[in-house]
Structure formats: C-alpha cells, structure tokens
C-alpha positions as protocol buffer text, in pm:
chain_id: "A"
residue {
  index: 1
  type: UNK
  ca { x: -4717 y: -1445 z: 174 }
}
residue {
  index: 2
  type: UNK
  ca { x: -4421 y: -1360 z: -36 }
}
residue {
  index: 3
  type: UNK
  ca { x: -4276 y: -1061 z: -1 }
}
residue {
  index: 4
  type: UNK
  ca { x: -4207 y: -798 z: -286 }
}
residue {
  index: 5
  type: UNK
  ca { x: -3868 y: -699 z: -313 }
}
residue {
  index: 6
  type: UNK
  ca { x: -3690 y: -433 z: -468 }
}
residue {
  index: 7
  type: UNK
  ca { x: -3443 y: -479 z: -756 }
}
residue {
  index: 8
  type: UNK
  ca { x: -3183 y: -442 z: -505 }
}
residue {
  index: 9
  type: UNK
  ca { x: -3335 y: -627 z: -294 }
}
residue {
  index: 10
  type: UNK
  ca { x: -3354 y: -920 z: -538 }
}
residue {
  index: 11
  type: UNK
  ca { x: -3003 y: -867 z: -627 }
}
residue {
  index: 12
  type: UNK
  ca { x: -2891 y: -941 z: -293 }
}
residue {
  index: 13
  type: UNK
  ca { x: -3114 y: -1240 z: -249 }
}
residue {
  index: 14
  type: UNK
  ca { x: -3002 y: -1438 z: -566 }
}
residue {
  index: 15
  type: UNK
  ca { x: -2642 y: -1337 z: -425 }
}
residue {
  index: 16
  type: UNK
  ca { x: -2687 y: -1498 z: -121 }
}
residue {
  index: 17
  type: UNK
  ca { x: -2877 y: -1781 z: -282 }
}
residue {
  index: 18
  type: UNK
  ca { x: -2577 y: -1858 z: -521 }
}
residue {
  index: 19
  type: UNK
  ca { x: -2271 y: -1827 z: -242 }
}
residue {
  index: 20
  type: UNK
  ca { x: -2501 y: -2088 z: -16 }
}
residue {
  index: 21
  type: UNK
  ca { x: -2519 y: -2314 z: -349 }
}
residue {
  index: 22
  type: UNK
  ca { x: -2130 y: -2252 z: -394 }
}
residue {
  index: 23
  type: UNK
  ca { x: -2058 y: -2340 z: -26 }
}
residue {
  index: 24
  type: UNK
  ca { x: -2268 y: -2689 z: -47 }
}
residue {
  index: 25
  type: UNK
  ca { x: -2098 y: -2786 z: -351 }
}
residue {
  index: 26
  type: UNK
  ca { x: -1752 y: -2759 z: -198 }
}
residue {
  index: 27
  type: UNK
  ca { x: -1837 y: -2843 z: 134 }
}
residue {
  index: 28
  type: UNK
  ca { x: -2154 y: -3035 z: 197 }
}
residue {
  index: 29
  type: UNK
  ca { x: -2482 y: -2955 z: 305 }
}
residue {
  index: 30
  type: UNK
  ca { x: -2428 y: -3112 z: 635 }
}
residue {
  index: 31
  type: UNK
  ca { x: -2106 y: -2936 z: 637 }
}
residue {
  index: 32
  type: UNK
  ca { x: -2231 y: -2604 z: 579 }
}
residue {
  index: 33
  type: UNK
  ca { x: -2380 y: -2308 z: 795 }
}
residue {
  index: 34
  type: UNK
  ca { x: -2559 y: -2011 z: 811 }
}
residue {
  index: 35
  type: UNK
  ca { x: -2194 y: -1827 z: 913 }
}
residue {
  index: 36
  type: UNK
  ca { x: -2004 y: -1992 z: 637 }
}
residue {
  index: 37
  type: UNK
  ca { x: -2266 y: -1817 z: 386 }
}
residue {
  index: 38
  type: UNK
  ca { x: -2267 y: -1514 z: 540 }
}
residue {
  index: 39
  type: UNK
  ca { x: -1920 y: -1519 z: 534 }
}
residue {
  index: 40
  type: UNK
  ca { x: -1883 y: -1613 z: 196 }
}
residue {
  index: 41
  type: UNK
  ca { x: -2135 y: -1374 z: 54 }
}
residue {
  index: 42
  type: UNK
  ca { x: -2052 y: -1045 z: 286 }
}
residue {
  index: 43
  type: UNK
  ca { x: -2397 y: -1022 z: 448 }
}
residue {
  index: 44
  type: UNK
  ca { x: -2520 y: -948 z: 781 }
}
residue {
  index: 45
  type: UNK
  ca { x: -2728 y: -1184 z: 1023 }
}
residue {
  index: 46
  type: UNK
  ca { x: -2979 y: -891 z: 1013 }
}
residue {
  index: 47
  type: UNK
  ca { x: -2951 y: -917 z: 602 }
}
residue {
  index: 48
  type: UNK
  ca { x: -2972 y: -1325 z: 567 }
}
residue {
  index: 49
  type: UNK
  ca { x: -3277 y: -1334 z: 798 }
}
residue {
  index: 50
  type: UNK
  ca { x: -3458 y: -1028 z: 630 }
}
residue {
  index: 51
  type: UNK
  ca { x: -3470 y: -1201 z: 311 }
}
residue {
  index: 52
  type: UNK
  ca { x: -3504 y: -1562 z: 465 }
}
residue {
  index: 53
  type: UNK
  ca { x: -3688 y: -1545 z: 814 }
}
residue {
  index: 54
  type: UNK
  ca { x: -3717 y: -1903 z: 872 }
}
residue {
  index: 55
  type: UNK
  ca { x: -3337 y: -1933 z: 911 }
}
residue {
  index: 56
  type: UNK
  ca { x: -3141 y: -2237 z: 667 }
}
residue {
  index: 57
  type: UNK
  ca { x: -3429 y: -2430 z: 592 }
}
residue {
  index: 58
  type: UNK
  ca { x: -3592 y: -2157 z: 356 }
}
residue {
  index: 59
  type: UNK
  ca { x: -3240 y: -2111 z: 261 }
}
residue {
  index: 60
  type: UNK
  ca { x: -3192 y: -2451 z: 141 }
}
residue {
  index: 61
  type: UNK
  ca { x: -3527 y: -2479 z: 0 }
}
residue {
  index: 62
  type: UNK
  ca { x: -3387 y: -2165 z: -174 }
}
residue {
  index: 63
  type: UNK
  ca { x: -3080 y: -2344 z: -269 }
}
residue {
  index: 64
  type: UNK
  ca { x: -3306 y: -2634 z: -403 }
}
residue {
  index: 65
  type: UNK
  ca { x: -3516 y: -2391 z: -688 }
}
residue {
  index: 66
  type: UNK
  ca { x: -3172 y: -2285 z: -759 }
}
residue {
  index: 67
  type: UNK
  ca { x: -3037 y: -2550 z: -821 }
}
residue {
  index: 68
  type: UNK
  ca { x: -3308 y: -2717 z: -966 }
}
residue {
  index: 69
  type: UNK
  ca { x: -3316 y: -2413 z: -1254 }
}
residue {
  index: 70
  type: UNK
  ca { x: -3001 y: -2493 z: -1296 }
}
residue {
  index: 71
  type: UNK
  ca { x: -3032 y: -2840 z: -1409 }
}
residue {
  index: 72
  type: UNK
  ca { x: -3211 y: -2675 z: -1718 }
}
residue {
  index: 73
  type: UNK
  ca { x: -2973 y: -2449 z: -1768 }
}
residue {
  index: 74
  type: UNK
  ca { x: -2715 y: -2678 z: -1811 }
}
residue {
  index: 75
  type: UNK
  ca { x: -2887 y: -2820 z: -2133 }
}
residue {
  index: 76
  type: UNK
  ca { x: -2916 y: -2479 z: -2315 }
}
residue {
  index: 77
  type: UNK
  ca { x: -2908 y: -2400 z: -2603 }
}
residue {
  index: 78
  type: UNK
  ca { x: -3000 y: -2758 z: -2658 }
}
residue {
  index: 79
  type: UNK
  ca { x: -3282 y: -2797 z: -2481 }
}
residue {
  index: 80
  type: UNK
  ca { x: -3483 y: -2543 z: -2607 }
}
residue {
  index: 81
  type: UNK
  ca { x: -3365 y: -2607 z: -2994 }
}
residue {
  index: 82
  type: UNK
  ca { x: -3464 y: -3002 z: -3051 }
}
residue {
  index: 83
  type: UNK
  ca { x: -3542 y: -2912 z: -3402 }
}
residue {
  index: 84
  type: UNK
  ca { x: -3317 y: -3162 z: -3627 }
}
residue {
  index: 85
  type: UNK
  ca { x: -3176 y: -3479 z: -3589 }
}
residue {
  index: 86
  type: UNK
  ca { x: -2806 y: -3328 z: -3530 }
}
residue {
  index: 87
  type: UNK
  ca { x: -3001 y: -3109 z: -3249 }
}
residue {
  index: 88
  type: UNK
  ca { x: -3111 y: -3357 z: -3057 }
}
residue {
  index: 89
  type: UNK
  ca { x: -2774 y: -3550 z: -3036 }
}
residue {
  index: 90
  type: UNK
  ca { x: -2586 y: -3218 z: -2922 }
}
residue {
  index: 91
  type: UNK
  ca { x: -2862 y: -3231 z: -2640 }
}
residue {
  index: 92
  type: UNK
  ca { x: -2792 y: -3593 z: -2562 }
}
residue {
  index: 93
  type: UNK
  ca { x: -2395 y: -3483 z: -2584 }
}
residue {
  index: 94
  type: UNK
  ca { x: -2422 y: -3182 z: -2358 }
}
residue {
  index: 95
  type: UNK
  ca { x: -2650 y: -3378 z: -2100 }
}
residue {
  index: 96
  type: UNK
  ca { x: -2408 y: -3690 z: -2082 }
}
residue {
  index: 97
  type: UNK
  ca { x: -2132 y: -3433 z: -2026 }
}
residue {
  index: 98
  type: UNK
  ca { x: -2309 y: -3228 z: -1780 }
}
residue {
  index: 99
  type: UNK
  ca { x: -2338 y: -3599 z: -1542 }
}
residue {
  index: 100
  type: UNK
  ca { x: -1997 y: -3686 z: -1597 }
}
residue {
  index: 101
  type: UNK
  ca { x: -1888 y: -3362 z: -1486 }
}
residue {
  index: 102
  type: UNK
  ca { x: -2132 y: -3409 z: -1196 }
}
residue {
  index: 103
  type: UNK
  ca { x: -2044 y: -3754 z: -1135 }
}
residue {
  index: 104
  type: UNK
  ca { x: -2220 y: -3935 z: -792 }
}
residue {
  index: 105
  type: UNK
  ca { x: -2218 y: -3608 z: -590 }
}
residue {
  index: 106
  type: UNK
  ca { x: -2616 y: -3463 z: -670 }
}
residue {
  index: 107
  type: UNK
  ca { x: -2687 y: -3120 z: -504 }
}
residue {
  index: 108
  type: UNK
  ca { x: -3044 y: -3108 z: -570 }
}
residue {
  index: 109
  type: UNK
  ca { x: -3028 y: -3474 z: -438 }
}
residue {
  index: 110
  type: UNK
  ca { x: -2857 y: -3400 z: -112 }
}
residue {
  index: 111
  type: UNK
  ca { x: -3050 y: -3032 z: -53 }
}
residue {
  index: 112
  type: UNK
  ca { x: -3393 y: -3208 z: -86 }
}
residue {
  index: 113
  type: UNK
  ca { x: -3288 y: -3488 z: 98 }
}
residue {
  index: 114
  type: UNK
  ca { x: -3224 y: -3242 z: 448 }
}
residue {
  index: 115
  type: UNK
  ca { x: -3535 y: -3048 z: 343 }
}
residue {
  index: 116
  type: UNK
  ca { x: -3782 y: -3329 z: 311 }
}
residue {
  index: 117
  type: UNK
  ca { x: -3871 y: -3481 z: -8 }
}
residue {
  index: 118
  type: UNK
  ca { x: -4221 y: -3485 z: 103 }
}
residue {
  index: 119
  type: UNK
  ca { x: -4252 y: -3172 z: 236 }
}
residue {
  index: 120
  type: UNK
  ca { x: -4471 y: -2919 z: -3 }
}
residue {
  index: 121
  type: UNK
  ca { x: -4187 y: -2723 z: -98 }
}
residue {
  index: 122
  type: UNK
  ca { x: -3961 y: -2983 z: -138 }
}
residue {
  index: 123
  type: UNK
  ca { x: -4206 y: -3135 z: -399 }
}
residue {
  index: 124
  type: UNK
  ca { x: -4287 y: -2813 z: -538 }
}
residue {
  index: 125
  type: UNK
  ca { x: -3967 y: -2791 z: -657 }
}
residue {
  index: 126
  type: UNK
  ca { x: -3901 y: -3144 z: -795 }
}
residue {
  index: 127
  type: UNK
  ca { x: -4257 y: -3120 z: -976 }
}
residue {
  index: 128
  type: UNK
  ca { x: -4193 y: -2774 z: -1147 }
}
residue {
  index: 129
  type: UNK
  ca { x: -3835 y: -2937 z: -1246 }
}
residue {
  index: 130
  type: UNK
  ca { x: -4002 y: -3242 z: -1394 }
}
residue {
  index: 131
  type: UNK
  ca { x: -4298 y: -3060 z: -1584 }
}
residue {
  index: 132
  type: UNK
  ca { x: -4071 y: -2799 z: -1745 }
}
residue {
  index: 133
  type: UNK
  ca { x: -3818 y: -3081 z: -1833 }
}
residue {
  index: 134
  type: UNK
  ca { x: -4035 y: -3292 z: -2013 }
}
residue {
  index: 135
  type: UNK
  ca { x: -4265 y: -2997 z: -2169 }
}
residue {
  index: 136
  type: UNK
  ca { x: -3924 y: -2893 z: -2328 }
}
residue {
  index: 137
  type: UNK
  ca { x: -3875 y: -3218 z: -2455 }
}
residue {
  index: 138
  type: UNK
  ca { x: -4223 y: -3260 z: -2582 }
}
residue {
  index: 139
  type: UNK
  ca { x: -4218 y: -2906 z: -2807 }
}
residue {
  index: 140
  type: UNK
  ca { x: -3884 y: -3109 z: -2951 }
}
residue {
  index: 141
  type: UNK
  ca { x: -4046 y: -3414 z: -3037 }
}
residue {
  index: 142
  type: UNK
  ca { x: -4386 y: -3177 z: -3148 }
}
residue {
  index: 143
  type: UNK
  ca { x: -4182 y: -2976 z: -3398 }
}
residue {
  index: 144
  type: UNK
  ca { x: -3994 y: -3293 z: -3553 }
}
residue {
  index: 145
  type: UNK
  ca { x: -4343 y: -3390 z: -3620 }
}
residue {
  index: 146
  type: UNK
  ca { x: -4420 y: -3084 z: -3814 }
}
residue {
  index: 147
  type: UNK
  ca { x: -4122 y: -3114 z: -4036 }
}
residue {
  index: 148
  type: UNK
  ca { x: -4200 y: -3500 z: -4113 }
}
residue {
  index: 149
  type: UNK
  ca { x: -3912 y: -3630 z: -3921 }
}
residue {
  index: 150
  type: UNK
  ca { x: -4122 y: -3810 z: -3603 }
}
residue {
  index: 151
  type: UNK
  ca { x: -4466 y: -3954 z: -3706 }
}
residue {
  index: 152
  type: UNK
  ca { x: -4744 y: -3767 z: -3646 }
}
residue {
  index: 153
  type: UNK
  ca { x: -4911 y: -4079 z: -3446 }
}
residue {
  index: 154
  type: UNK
  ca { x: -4664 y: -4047 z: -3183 }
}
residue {
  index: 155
  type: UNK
  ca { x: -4833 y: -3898 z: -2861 }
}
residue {
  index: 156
  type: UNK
  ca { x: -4550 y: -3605 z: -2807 }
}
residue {
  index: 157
  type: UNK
  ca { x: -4629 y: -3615 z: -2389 }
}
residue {
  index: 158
  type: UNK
  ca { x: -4581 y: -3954 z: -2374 }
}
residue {
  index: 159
  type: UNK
  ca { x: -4285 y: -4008 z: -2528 }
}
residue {
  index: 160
  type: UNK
  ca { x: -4146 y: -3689 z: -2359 }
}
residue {
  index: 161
  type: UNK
  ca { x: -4225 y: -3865 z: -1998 }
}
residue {
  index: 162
  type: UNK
  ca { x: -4098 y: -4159 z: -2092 }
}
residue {
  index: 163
  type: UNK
  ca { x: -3753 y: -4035 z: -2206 }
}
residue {
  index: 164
  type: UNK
  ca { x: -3756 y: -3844 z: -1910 }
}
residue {
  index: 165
  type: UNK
  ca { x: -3829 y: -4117 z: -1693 }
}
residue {
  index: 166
  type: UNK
  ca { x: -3516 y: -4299 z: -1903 }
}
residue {
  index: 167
  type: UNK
  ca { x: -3313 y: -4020 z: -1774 }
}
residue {
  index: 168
  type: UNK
  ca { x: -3414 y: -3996 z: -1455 }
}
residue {
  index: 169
  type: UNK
  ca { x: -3355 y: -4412 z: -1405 }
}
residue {
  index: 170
  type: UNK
  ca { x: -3037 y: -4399 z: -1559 }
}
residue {
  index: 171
  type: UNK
  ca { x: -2856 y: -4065 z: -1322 }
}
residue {
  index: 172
  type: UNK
  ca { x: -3014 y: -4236 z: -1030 }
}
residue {
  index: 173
  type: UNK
  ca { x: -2815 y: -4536 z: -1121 }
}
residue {
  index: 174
  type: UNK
  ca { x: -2503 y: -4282 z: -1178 }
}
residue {
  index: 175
  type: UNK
  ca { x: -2552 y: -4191 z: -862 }
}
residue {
  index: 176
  type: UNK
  ca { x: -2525 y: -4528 z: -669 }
}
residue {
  index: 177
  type: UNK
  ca { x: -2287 y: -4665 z: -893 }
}
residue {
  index: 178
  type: UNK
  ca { x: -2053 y: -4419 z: -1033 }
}
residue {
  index: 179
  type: UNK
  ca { x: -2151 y: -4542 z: -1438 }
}
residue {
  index: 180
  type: UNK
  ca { x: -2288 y: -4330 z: -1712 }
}
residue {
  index: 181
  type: UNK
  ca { x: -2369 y: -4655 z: -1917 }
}
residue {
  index: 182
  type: UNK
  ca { x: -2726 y: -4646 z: -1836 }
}
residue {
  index: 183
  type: UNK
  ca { x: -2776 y: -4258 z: -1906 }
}
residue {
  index: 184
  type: UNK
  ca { x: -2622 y: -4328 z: -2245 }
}
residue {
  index: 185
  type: UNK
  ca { x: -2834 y: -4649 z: -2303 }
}
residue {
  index: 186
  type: UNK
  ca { x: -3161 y: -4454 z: -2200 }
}
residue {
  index: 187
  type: UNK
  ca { x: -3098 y: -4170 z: -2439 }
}
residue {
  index: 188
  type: UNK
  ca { x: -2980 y: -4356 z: -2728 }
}
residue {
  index: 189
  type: UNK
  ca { x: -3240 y: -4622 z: -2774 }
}
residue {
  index: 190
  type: UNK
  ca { x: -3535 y: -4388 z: -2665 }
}
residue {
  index: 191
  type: UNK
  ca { x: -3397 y: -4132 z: -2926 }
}
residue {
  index: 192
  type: UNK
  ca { x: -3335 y: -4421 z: -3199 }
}
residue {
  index: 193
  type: UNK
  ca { x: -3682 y: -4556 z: -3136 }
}
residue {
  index: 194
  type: UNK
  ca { x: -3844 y: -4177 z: -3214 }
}
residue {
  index: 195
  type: UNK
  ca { x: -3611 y: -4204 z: -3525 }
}
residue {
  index: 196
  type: UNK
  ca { x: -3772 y: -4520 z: -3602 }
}
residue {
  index: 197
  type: UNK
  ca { x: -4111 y: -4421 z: -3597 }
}
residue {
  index: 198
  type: UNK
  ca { x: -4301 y: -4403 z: -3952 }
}
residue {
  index: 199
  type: UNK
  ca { x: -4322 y: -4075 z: -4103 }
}
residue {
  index: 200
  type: UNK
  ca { x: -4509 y: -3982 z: -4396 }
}
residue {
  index: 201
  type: UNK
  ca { x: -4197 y: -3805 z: -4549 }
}
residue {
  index: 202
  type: UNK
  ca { x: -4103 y: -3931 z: -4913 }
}
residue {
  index: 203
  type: UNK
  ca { x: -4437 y: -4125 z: -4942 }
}
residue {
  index: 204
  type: UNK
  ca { x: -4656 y: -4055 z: -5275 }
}
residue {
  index: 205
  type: UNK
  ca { x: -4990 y: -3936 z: -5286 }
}
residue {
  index: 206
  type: UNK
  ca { x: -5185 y: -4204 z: -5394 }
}
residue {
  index: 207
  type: UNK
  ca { x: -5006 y: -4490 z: -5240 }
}
C-alpha cells in the first residue's frame, strides 16, 4: 500500500529520486550506492529508508518511472503538438537529437536491466512508457486526419504502434552499434508513408 505523503514529503522524495538518477548517469548503476545518494542529495539513512523501505531496489525502480517520464519529456513541446506537417518533423528533429545526445549509454536500459525486466514493476514501467508514447502519437496522426492531411482510412493505433515499434528497433540498434542511421530511416519512411496516404483534401464533390 502506498503511502500518502505530504507536500514536503513529496518534495523530498522526487529530490532524492533525481540525485540517484544524476549519480547513475555519471557513474553507473553498478557503480552507484545507497551512500553516494545520500551523499549527493543531503539525506539521512533514517530519511532514504522512510520514503523507500525496501532499500535500492525500490529506489531504482524509482529511478526507472523517472526516468522513464523523462523519455517523454524530452520530446515536448513536440510530442504533444503533431498538428502540421512542419510539427511532426520538429518532433522527428528533437527525438534524433535527444539519441545522439544519449548515444549507446541507456539509463532506463541499464536501471531495468538490475531490477528485472520481468519483474511486475519493472514491466509496469516499460508498459505505461509504451502506451503513453504511442497514445501521443496516435492523437497526432488522429488530428492530421481531421484537417485532411492523413486519410481518414488510416487506423490511427496502428500506425502509432508501428512507428513506435520503428523507433524502438532503430535506438535498440543505436545502442549496440553506436549509429543513428536506423532511427532516422524508421522515422522518415514511416512519416513519408502517412504523408503518402490518400486524403480527400482538394477532391470535388461529385467526382
């Protein structure tokens, strides 16, 4: 059962939360202990196991939803305003930007990876991540539809999972081979085939 927390008490979790995702990005999650966060972040023993009692694996599952938010974040504005053509490409921009920058060092990847991928948080996390990616995409491609630019006949879900699945094929190859080209492929042909599609826009009535 989760516990409720005060605003202060929130506060001080998120802060402890972000120093632990600071330290692993410098350091390593191997690398990294509970002392180095509570170092980093000013807190107690008593404080890091009041707010996370089963010691650095809630922490790093903690760490995880963190970073996994932050994936998202990352793409705004973008993400969340896929409404014309010039849109979309300043998401496509800011997402092959945010990799580079990245480059093969993942720290949802790695945090996941000492958690357990198949654990039921783990999963948790990678599933919300996932469903909240593509749902943003989808209102994108569902809006370009209302304005004419996407064909109605286009099912908005699918073509959201499958661009996502583009994505997701093409940092995972980032990751073992240090190469955006198959990001950039992924995104530009699924994005090109979308502008593709027929639309109804220009068409006469009785044709």
């Amino acid at each position: 059962m989760t516990r409720a927390l005060t605003r202060k008490g929130e506060a001080t979790r998120a802060r402890i939360v972000a120093g632990a995702a600071a330290e692993i990005r410098e350091r390593g999650v191997d690398e990294v202990r509970l002392e180095d966060v509570m170092a980093h972040t000013g807190t107690s023993k008593g404080q890091l196991f009041h707010y996370f009692p089963d010691g650095k694996e809630e922490l790093l599952l903690a760490v995880a939803q963190h970073e996994a938010d932050q994936v998202l974040v990352d793409q705004e504005p973008m993400l969340s305003n896929l409404t014309s053509w010039s849109a979309w490409q300043a998401w496509r921009d800011r997402l092959i930007e945010r990799y580079l920058a990245q480059g093969v060092k993942c720290p949802l990847n790695g945090l996941l990876g000492q958690t357990g991928r198949r654990a039921p948080g783990a999963q948790a996390i990678v599933t919300g991540l996932m469903w909240r990616w593509q749902e943003a995409i989808a209102v994108g491609i569902r809006h370009m539809q209302s304005t004419g630019d996407i064909a109605g006949e286009v099912d908005a879900d699918r073509a959201a999972a499958a661009l996502l699945a583009g994505i997701q094929g093409g940092v995972l190859l980032l990751l073992s081979t240090g190469k955006i080209d198959h990001l950039e492929a992924a995104l530009d042909l699924t994005i090109e085939r979308l502008r593709a599609a027929p639309t109804n826009r220009g068409r006469h009535v009785n044709e």
